[in-house]
Phi, psi and omega in degrees: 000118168295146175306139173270131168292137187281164181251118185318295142358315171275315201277152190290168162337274213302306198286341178281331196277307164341296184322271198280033147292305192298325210267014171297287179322321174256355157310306188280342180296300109051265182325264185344305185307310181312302192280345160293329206268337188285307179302293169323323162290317187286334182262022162289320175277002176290290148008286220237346200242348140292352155293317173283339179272333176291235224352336202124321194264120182294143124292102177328103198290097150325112183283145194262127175269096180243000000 
């Protein structure tokens, strides 16, 4: 049987600080994994879109959204 989850209201100081330390910690860990994979997409399409200018083929330039 699973355990019951406390309700942020029931749990002591220390188990609210605990908590939302841990889910701080794992949000950013989180993050981080995102901007590798966001870095990694822009440069695979940089990647494809200088294969395509030796090829010939113009691309239309995309202003970068940040």
């Amino acid at each position: 049987m699973p355990a019951k989850k406390q309700t942020p209201e029931k749990m002591s100081k220390d188990e609210q600080i605990g908590f939302h330390k841990g889910s701080i910690n794992t949000l950013v860990a989180e993050q981080a994994e995102l901007m590798k994979i966001v870095q990694i997409t822009g440069q695979l399409i940089q990647a494809h879109a200088q294969e395509l200018e030796k090829l010939g083929v113009k691309l239309p330039q995309q202003e970068e959204s940040k």
